[in-house]
Structure formats: structure tokens, C-alpha cells
RODO-2510 file (C-alpha; in nm, 4 decimals, decimal comma):
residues 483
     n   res          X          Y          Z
     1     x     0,0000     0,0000     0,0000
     2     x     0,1443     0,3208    -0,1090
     3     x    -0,0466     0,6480     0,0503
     4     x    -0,0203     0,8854    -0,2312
     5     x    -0,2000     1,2080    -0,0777
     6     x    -0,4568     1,3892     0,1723
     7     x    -0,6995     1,6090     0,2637
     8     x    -0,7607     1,6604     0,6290
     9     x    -1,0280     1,8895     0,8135
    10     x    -0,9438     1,6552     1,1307
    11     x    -0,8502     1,8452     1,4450
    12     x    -0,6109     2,1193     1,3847
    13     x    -0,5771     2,0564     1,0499
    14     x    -0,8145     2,2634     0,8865
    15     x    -0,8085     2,1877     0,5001
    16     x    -0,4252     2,1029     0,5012
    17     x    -0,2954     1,8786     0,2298
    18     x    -0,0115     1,6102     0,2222
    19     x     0,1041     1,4528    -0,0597
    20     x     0,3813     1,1387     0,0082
    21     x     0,5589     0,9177    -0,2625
    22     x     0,6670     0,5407    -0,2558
    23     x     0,9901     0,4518    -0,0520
    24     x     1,0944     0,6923     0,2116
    25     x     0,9186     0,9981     0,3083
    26     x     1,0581     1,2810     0,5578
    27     x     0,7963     1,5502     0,6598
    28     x     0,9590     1,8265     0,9006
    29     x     0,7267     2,0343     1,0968
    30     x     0,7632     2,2466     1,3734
    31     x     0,6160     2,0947     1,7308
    32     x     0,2361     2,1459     1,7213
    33     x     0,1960     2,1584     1,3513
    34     x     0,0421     1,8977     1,3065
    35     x     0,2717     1,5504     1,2703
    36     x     0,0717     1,3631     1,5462
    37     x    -0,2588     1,4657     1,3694
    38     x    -0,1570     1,2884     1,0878
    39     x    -0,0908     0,9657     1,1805
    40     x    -0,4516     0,9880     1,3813
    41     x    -0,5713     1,0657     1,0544
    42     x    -0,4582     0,7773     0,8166
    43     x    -0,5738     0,5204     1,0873
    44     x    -0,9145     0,7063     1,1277
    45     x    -0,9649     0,6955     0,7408
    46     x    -0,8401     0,3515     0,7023
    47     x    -1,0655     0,2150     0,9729
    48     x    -1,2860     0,5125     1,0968
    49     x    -1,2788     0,6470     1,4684
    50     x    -1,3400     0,4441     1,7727
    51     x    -1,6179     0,5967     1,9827
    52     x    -1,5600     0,4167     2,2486
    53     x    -1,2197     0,4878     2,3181
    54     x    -1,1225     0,6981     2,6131
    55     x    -0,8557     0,9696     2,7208
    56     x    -0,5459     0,8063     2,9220
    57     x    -0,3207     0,9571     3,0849
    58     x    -0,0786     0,9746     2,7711
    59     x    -0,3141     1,1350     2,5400
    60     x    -0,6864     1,1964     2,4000
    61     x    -0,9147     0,9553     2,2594
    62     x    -0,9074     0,9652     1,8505
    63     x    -1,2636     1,1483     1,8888
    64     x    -1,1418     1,4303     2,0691
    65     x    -0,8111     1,4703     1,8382
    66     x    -1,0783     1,4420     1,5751
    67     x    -1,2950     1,7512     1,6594
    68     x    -1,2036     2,0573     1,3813
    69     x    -1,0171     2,3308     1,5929
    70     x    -1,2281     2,5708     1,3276
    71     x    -1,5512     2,4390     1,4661
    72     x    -1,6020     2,2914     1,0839
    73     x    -1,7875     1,9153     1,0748
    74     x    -1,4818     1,6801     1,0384
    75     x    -1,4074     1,5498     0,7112
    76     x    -1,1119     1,4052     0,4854
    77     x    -0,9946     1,1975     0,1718
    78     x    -0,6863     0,9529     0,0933
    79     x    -0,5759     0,8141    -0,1881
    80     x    -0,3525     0,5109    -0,1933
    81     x    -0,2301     0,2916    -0,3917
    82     x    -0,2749    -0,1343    -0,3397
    83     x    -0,2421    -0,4243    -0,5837
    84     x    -0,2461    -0,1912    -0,9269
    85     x    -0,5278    -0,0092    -0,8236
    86     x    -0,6207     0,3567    -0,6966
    87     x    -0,8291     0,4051    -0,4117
    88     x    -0,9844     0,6937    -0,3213
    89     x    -1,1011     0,6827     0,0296
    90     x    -1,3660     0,9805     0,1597
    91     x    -1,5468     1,0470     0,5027
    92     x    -1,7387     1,2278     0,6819
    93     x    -1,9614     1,3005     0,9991
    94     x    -2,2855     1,0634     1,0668
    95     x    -2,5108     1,0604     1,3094
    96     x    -2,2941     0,8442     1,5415
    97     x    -1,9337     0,9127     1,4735
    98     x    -1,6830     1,1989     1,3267
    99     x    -1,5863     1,0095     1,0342
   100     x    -1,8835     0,7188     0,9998
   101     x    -1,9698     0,7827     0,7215
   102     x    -1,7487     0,6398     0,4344
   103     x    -1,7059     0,6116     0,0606
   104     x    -1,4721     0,4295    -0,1272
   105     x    -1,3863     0,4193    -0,5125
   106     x    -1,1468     0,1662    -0,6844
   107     x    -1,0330     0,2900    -1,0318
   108     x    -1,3584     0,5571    -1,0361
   109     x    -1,5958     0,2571    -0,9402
   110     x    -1,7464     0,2701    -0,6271
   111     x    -1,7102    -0,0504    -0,3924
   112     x    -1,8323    -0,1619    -0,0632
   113     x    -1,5641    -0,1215     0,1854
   114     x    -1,6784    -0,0182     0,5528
   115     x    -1,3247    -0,0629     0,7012
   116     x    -1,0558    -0,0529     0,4108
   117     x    -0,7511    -0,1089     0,6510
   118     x    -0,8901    -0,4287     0,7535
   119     x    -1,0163    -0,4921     0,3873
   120     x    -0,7306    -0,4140     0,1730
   121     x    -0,4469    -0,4805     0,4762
   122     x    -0,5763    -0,7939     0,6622
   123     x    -0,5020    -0,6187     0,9693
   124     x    -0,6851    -0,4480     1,2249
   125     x    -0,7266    -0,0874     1,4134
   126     x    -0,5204    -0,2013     1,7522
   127     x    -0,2395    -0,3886     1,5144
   128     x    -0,2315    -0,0890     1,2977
   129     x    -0,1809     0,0958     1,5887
   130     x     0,0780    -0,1169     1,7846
   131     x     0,3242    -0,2178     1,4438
   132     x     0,2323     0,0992     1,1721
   133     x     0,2483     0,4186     1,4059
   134     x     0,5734     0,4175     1,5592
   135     x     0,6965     0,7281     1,8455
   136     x     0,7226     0,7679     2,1978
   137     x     0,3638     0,8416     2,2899
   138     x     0,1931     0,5287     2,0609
   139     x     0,1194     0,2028     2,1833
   140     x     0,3691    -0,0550     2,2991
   141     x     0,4062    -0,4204     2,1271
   142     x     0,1330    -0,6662     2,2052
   143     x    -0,2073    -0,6862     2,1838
   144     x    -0,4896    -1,0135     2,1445
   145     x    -0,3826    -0,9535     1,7212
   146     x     0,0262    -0,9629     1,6753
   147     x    -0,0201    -1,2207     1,9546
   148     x    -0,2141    -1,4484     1,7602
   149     x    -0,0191    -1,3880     1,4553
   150     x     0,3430    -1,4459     1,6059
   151     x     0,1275    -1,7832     1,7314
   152     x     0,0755    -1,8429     1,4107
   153     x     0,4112    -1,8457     1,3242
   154     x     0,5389    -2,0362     1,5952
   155     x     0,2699    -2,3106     1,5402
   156     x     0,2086    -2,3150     1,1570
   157     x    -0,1313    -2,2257     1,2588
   158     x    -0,4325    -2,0883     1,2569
   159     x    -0,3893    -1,6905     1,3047
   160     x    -0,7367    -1,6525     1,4578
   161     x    -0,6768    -1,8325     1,7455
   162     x    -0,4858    -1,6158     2,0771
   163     x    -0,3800    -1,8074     2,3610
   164     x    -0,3943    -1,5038     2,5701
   165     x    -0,7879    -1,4189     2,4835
   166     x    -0,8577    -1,8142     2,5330
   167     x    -0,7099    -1,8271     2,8973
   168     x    -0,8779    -1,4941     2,8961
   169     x    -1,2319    -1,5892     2,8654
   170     x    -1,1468    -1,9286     3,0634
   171     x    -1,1082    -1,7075     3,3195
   172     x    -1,3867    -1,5427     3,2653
   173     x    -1,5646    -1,8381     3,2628
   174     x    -1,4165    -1,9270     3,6037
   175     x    -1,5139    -1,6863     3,7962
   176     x    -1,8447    -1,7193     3,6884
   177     x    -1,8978    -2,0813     3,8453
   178     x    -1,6319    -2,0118     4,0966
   179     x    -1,7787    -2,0244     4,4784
   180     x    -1,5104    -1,8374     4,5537
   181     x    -1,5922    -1,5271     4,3739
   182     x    -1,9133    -1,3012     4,4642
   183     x    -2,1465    -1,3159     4,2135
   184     x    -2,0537    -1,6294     4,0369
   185     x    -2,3280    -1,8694     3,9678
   186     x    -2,1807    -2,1433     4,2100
   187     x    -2,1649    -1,9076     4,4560
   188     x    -2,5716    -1,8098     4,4107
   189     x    -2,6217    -2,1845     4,4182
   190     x    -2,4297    -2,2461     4,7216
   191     x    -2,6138    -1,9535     4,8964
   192     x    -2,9273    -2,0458     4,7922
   193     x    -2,8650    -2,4067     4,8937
   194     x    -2,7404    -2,2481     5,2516
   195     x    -3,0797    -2,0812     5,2378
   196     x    -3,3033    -2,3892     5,2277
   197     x    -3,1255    -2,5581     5,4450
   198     x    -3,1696    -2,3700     5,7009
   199     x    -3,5197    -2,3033     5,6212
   200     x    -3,5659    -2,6913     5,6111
   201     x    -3,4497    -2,7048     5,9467
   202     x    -3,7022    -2,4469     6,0604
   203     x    -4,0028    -2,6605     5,9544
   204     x    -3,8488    -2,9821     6,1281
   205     x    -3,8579    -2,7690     6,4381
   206     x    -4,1866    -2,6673     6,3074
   207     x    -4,3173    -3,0322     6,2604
   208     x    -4,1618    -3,1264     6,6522
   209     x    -4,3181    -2,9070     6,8248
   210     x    -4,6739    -2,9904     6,6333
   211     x    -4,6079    -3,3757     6,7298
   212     x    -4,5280    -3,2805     7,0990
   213     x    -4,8352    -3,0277     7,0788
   214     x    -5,0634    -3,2864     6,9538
   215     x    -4,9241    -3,5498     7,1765
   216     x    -5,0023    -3,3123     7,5014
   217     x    -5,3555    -3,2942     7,3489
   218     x    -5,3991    -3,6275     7,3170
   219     x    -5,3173    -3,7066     7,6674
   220     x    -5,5733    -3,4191     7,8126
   221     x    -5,8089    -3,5747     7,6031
   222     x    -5,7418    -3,8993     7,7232
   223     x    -5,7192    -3,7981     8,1054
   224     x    -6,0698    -3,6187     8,0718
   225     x    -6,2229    -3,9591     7,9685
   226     x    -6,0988    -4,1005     8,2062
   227     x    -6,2312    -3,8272     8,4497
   228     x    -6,5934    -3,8307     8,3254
   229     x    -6,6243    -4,1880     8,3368
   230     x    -6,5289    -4,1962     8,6531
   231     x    -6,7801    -3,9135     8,8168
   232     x    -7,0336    -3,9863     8,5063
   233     x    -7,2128    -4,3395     8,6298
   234     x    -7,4002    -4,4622     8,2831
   235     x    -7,7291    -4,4104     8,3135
   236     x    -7,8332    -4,8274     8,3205
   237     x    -7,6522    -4,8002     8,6220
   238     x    -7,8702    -4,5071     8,7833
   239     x    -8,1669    -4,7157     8,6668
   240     x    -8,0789    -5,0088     8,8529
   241     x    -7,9941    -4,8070     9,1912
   242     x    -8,3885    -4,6541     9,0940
   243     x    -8,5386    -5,0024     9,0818
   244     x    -8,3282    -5,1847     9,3533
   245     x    -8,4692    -4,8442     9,5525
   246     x    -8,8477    -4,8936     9,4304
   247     x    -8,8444    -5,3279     9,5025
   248     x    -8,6529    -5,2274     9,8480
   249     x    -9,0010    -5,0100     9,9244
   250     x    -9,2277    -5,3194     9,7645
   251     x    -9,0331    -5,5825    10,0032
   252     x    -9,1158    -5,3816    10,3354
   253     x    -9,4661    -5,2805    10,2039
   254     x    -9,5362    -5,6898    10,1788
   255     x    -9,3561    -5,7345    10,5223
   256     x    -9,5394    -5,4666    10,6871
   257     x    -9,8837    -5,5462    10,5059
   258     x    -9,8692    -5,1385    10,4362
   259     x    -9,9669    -5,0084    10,0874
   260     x    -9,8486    -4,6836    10,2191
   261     x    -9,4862    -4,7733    10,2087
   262     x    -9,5438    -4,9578     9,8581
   263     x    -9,6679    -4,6468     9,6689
   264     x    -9,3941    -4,4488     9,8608
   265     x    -9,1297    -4,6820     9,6581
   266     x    -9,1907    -4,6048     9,2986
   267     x    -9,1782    -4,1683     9,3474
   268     x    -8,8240    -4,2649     9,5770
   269     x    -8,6630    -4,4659     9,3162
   270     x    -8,7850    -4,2137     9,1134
   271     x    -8,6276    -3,9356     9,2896
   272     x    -8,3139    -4,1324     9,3280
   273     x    -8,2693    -4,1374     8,9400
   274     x    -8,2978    -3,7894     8,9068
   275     x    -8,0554    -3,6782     9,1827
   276     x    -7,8082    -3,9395     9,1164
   277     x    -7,7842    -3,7727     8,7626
   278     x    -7,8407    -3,4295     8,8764
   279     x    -7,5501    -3,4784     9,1221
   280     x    -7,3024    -3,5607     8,8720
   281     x    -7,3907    -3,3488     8,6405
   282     x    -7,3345    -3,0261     8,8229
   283     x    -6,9759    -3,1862     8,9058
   284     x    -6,8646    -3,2948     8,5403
   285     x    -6,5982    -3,1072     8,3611
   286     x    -6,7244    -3,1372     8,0513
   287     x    -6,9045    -2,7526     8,1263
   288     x    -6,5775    -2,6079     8,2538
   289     x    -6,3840    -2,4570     8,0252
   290     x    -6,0390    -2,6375     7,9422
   291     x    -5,7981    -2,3016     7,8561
   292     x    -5,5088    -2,5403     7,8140
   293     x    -5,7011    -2,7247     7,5240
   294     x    -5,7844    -2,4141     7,3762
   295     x    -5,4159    -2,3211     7,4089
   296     x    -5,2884    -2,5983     7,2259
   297     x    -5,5397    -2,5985     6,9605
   298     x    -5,4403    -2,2270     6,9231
   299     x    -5,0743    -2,3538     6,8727
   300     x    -5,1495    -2,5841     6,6687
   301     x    -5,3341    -2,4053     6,4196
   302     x    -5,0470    -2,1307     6,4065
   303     x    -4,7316    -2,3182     6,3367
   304     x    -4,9548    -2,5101     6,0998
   305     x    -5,0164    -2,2192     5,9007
   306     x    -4,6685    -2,1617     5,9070
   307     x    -4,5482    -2,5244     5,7922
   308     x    -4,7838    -2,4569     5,5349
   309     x    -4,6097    -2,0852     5,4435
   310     x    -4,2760    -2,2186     5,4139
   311     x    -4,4083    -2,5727     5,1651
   312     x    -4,1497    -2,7810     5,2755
   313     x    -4,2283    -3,0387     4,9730
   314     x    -4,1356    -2,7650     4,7519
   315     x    -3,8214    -2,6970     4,9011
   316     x    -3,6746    -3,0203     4,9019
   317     x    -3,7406    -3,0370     4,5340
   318     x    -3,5571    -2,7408     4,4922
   319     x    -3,2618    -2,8528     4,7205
   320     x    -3,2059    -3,1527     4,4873
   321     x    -3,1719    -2,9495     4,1666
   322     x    -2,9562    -2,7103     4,3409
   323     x    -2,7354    -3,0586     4,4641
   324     x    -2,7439    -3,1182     4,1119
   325     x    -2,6337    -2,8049     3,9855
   326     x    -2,3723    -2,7515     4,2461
   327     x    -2,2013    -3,0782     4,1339
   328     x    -2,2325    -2,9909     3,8043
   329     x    -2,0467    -2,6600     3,8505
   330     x    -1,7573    -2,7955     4,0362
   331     x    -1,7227    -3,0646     3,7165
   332     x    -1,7195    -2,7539     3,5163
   333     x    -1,4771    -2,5834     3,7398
   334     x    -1,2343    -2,8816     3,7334
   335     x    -1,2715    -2,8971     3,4021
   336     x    -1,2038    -2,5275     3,3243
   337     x    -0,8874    -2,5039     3,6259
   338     x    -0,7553    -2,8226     3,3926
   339     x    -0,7968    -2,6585     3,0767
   340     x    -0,6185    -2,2842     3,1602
   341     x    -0,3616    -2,5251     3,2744
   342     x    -0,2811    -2,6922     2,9317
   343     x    -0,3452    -2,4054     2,7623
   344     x    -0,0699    -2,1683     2,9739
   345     x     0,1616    -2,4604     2,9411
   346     x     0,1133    -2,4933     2,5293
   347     x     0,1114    -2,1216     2,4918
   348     x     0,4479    -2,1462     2,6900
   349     x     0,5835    -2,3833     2,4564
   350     x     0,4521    -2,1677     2,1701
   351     x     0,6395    -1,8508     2,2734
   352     x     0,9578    -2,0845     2,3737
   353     x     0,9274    -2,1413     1,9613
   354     x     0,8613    -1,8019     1,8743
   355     x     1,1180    -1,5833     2,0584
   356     x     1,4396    -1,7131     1,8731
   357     x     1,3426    -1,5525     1,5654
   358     x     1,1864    -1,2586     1,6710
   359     x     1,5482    -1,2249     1,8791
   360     x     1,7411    -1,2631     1,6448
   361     x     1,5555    -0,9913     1,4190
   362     x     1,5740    -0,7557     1,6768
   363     x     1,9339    -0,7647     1,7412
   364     x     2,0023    -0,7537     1,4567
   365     x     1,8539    -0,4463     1,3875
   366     x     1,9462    -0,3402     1,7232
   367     x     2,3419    -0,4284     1,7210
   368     x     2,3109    -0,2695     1,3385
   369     x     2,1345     0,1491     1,4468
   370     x     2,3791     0,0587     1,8017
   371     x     2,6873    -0,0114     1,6070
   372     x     2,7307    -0,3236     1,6899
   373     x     2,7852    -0,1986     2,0671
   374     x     2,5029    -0,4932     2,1429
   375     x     2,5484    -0,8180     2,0627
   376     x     2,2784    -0,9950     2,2580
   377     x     1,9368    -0,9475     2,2919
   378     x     1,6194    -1,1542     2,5011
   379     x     1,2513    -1,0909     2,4350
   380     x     1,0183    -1,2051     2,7521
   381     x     0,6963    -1,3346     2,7171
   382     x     0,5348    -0,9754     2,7667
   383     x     0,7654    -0,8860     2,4530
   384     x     0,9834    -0,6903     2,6708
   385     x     1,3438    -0,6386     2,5280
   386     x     1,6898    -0,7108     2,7435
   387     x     1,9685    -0,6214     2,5932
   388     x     2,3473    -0,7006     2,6933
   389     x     2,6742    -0,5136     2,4925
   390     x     2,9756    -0,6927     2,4330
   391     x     3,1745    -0,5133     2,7078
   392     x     2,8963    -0,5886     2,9770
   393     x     2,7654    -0,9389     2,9024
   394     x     2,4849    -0,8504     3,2115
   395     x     2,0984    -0,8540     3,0042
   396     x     2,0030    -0,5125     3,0554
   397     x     1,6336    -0,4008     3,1493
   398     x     1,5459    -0,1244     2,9443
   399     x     1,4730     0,0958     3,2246
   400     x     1,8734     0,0286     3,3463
   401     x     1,9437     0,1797     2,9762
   402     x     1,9826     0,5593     2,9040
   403     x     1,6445     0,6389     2,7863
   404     x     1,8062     0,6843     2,4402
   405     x     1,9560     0,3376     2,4579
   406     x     1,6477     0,2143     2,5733
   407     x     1,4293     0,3684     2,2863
   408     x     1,5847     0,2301     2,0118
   409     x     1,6186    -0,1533     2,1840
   410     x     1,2008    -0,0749     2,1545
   411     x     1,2313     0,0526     1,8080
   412     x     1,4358    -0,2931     1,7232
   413     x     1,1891    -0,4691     1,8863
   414     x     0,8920    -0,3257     1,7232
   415     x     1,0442    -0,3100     1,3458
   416     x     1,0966    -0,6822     1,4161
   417     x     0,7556    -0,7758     1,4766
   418     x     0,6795    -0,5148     1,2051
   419     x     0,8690    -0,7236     0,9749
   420     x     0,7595    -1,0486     1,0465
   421     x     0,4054    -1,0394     1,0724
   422     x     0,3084    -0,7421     0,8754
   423     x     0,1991    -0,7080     0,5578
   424     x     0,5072    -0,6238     0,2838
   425     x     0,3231    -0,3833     0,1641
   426     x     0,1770    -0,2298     0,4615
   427     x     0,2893     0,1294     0,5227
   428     x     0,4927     0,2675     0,8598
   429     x     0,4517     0,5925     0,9613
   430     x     0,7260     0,7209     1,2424
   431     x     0,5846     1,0063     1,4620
   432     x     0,9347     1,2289     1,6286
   433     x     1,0575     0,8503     1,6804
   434     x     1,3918     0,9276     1,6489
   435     x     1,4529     1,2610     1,8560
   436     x     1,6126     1,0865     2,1342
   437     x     1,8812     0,9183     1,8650
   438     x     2,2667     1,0420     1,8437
   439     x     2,3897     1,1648     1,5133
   440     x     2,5768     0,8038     1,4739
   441     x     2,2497     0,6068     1,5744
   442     x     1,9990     0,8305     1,3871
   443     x     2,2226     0,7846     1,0654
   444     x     2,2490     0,4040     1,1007
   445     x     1,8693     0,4152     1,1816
   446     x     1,7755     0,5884     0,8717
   447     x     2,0052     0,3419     0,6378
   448     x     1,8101     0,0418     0,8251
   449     x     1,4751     0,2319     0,7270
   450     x     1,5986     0,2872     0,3776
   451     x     1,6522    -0,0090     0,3119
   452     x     1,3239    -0,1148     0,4298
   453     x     1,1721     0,1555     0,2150
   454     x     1,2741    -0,0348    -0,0519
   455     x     0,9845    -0,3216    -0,0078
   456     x     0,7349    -0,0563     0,1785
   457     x     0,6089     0,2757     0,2157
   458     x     0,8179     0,4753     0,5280
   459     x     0,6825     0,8284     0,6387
   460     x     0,8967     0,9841     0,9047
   461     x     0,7520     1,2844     1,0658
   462     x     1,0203     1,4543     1,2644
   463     x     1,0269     1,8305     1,4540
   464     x     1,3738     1,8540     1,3563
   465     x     1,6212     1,8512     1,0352
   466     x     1,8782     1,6177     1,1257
   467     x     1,6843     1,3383     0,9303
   468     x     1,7103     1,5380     0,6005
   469     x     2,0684     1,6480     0,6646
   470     x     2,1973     1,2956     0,8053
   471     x     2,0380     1,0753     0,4444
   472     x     2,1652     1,3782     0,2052
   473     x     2,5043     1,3755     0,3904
   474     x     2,4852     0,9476     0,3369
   475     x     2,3833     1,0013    -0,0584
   476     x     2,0161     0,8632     0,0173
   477     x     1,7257     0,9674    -0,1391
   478     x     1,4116     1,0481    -0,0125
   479     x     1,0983     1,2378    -0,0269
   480     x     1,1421     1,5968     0,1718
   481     x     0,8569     1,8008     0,2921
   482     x     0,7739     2,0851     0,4984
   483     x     0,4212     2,0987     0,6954
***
């Protein structure tokens, strides 16, 4: 891809043009004229603006460096050059976003092409980002992408798959059905479990105290049976006391020869019916009122109402599918602890695979802008570069390095993975990447560039002139401009 020219109303450029040529280009401008804006630029009209980026620290989100400093709607066009044909590349404002709106014409002809950086490169924003913007304030090496592709390369394999966003999203998945974490759905199982547990053990407290309640009843009831048999005679037995009474009378009346005393029998026995039963009536306790009975009874029908609130039956049916669904869970856990496991340990193995070669491209290019002052040089599995020289055989952290030193052991590192798992024809654009560079480095730099402008498309924006003077002093050629 070759970036032939533009037309920016994008932040503070307001109408400005820039037109750039195969091989090497070196644009000078003054600080705040604009080089930053640029690069913002050709990623936002290769693959729009991201609205949901935010500010950092470092710098603004692309929306904000997007807004027109004249208060004009944002707007732009690029041309470029890929595979023998002319693109022409024009946004502008939507509804939703700065730049949404896009068209795109190949050779005059207009063709569908929503993102043409991922279209016509094969790459995305964030690698885009991370491997074609290079300069102090841009992104560092890494990223779920140039993972997967130095993967890829390690493996002979497939480029969509990232270790990293697999033990990721295991993870994820983890903590989801992890008891351990709050929130996760084991842990809402457990709890709930807890829960109905305990309740269960409320209604067999419930259901005891009903059977002791009832079996108190039973036994009052029982005793006052007992009680009014006792001072209740049965009423044969009152009838028999009234006729042995009544024949008593008869047996003296026939003694005596007196009918007087014989019709004096039948109203006695009489009499003696009615106040035998009259007698043990007014003592029964079947009349008096039993408040202990009614106490129970009361009982009773109140924790029965609240057995009944609480449906034990439906509870236990509940705690066995929540048994069931906390086993299941800690299979799935297992399962998931087993399979982060082998995947840490293959990615391991991967990146054991991996690193020679992208070492051995980065020191080369290191020992070669260093002057061979380097001769060794260790990547980490976070991609961070160690360096050791030939007079101190001690790997280096960067941050032990002058922050020169240590800036162009990154800019090694990151043309490496540039070179092997870009495109060939993908462009690089370098924003003030160089500034911290000696004369000797910078010129050994630029010959390293040069020569990689001869496969690609190289746009150095620099606040300073040494570039130009250094590659005109070493016979280069190159592409000057002034912004």
C-alpha cells in the first residue's frame, strides 16, 4: 500500500494537504503543527474512529483529536495505492461518529468497503496501531492480534486463534462458576442451597413441636375420659340403683302389710334417678372450660399455618436441583482449572518457539542502528526487550538503559515484529521517533529504514532537520517536505 496524498479537516488541520511518494518519506514540521494529527488521521480513514475509546493519561481519545479546531464538521480523503489499483477513500460526519460515514472508489468505481484497513491490509485498528504508528507516545508491542499472529508463526497455525484471549475468557468463565468469587453462579447456588437448608431445618422444628403439641392434646383428652367416666355413672346403672330403691319399698310394704310404704317406693326410686344424675352433672368437667385445650389448639393451628407458608415439599425439590447443579459446577470448574492449565503450558511452549526468531531480528537491527555496541538481545513473554553489549555481558532491562539506549532496543523490537508479521506492503509511519537518537544512531537508523523503504512505504515525521541532513550527507534519497 502506497499512501499517495490527503486532505484533512481533522482536528487542527483545517483543510491542510499532504502529498507522500513510494519509498521513504521525511515531513519536518515544527512541534504542534500537526505531525501527530496525521498519523490519527490515516488510521481514522483507514478504519474510521473508535467511539468508544477513552482519554489516558498519555493522550486523548481519537474522537477528541478528531474535533475541527475551526468548529467545521470533520471530514477528509486519501488516496492510496494497493495491488495496481487507486483508491480513493472519503469520510465524513454521521449521526454516530466523526468520520462514519465512508465512501470508497477503486479505479472511479465505487465498492463496498466499511473498514478498508482491515479490507485491503488484513489487519486491524489495535495492530495498525501497535506495528504501523511508531513514536514515543503510541502504543507498545502486544495486543490479542500480533499475539495471535506471532502464534501463528510459531505453530504453523491458525492466526485466529490467541492463547492469551482463550485463557482470557477461561477465566472469565471461572469466575463465573467459581464459589469463591461473589457473584458467580456457584456461589448463588451455594447460597441459595445455605438458604433452604436452614429453612428446612425451621419446619423440622416446626413439625416437633406440632407432634409434641398434639401429643399433650392427646393425653388431656385422654385424662378427661378417664375423668368423666369416673364421676359420670351410665345411666343403666342409675336405673338399677332406681329399681333396687323402688323393690326395696315393695319388700317392706309386703312385710309390713302397708300399701303406704309400697306407693312411697316407685316416686323414691324415682327421685333417686334424678338426683343421682343431677348430682353428677353439676360436678362434670365437661361444662368447665379447658384453657389449656384451647391453648394448644391455638398452637397448633399457628405453626400449621406456618409449615404450610414455608411448603417444605417444595423446598426439598428445589434442594435436589440445586445438589445437582452444584455438582455440576464444580465438574465444570475442574474442568475449566484443567484446561487454563494446558493451555498456559502450550502457549508457553509456543512462545519458547517463537522468541528465537523474533530475537534474532531484533538484534540484529538493534546491534546494526547501536553499532554493533550490542550483541545480545532476550525478548520475555510480555515482549519486553533485554539487551546485553559486548563489554557488559549482564541482560540489561530497558529501564537500566539511558532512555536513548532504551528507545531504540524498543524501536528494534517493534520493526521486528513489524517485519515479520506485517503485511510487505503495509505502510509505517514514524511520529518524532527518532529525537532521542545520536547523530551516529539516527544515521544508522535511517540506512536500516531505507533499506526497508525499498519493499514498503516509510513516512517519518520529525520536529527537527537532522533526518534530512543525516540521508543527504549518506547520498540517500528520499521524499522531503515541509508541513
Amino acid at each position: 500500500m502506497v499512501i499517495r496524498n490527503m486532505l484533512a479537516n481533522y482536528g487542527k488541520l483545517n483543510g491542510d494537504r499532504l502529498e507522500l511518494r513510494p519509498g521513504l518519506n521525511i515531513v519536518e514540521g515544527s512541534n504542534e503543527h500537526g505531525k501527530t494529527t496525521w498519523c490519527s488521521f490515516v488510521r481514522s480513514m483507514l478504519y474510521g474512529i473508535d467511539s468508544a475509546q477513552r482519554d489516558s493519561k498519555r493522550a486523548l481519545s481519537e474522537k477528541k483529536l478528531a474535533q475541527s479546531w475551526s468548529g467545521a464538521p470533520c471530514s477528509g480523503s486519501l488516496v492510496l495505492e494497493h495491488g495496481g489499483v487507486e483508491y480513493c477513500i472519503v469520510r465524513s460526519a454521521s449521526p454516530t461518529s466523526a468520520l462514519g460515514r465512508v465512501d470508497v472508489t477503486a479505479s472511479g468505481q465505487k465498492v463496498d468497503m466499511r473498514s478498508p484497513g482491515e479490507q485491503l491490509l488484513g489487519i486491524g485498528r489495535d495492530m495498525f496501531s501497535r506495528c504501523c504508528i511508531i513514536g514515543p507516545q503510541t502504543l507498545p508491542p502486544g495486543g490479542a492480534e500480533i499475539e495471535r499472529r506471532l502464534t501463528a508463526l510459531a505453530a504453523g497455525g491458525d492466526e485466529s486463534v490467541s492463547a492469551g484471549e482463550a485463557i482470557d475468557r477461561l477465566k472469565r468463565w471461572r469466575r463465573e462458576v467459581s464459589a469463591q468469587q461473589k457473584g458467580g453462579a456457584s456461589g448463588s447456588a451455594f447460597q441459595e442451597l445455605n438458604n433452604i437448608e436452614n429453612t428446612l431445618s425451621r419446619c423440622n422444628e416446626i413439625s416437633t413441636s406440632l407432634d409434641e403439641l398434639r401429643n399433650r392434646r392427646t393425653s388431656l383428652e385422654s385424662q378427661r375420659t378417664n375423668v368423666t367416666s369416673a364421676t359420670h355413672p351410665p345411666r343403666a346403672a342409675r336405673i338399677a340403683v332406681s329399681v333396687l330403691v323402688a323393690v326395696a319399698f315393695f319388700a317392706v310394704a309386703v312385710l309390713t302389710h302397708t300399701v303406704y310404704t309400697a306407693l312411697v317406693g316407685l316416686p323414691a326410686a324415682l327421685a333417686v334417678y334424678l338426683l343421682s344424675g343431677l348430682a353428677t352433672h353439676s360436678h362434670s368437667p365437661e361444662h368447665a372450660p379447658d384453657e389449656e385445650l384451647l391453648e394448644i389448639d391455638r398452637a397448633i393451628a399457628k405453626l400449621e399455618g406456618s409449615l404450610d407458608a414455608l411448603n417444605p415439599s417444595a423446598l426439598v425439590a428445589r434442594r435436589e436441583e440445586l445438589v445437582e447443579k452444584v455438582e455440576t459446577l464444580a465438574k465444570r470448574l475442574a474442568a475449566l482449572e484443567a484446561a487454563i492449565s494446558l493451555i498456559e503450558e502450550a502457549d508457553e511452549k509456543l512462545r519458547d518457539r517463537m522468541s528465537p526468531a523474533l530475537m534474532r531480528k531484533t538484534g540484529e537491527y538493534f546491534a546494526r542502528m547501536t553499532g554493533g555496541r550490542y550483541s545480545k538481545t532476550v525478548i520475555d513473554r510480555a515482549l519486553t526487550p533485554y539487551a546485553a553489549s559486548a563489554v557488559d555481558p549482564v541482560l540489561r532491562d530497558p529501564r537500566e538503559l539511558s532512555y536513548g539506549t532504551s528507545e531504540q532496543l524498543r524501536f528494534a523490537l517493534r520493526l521486528a515484529i513489524c517485519k515479520t508479521i506485517l503485511p510487505e506492503d503495509a505502510p509505517l509511519l514514524f511520529d518524532d521517533a527518532m529525537v532521542y537518537f545520536d547523530d551516529e544512531r539516527l544515521r544508522s537508523t535511517l540506512e536500516l529504514l531505507a533499506k526497508e523503504a525499498e519493499t514498503r512505504q516509510i513516512v517519518v515525521f520529525t520536529c527537527q532537520s537532522r533526518e534530512r541532513e543525516t540521508l543527504k550527507r549518506a547520498g540517500i534519497s528520499a521524499n522531503f517536505l515541509r508541513i
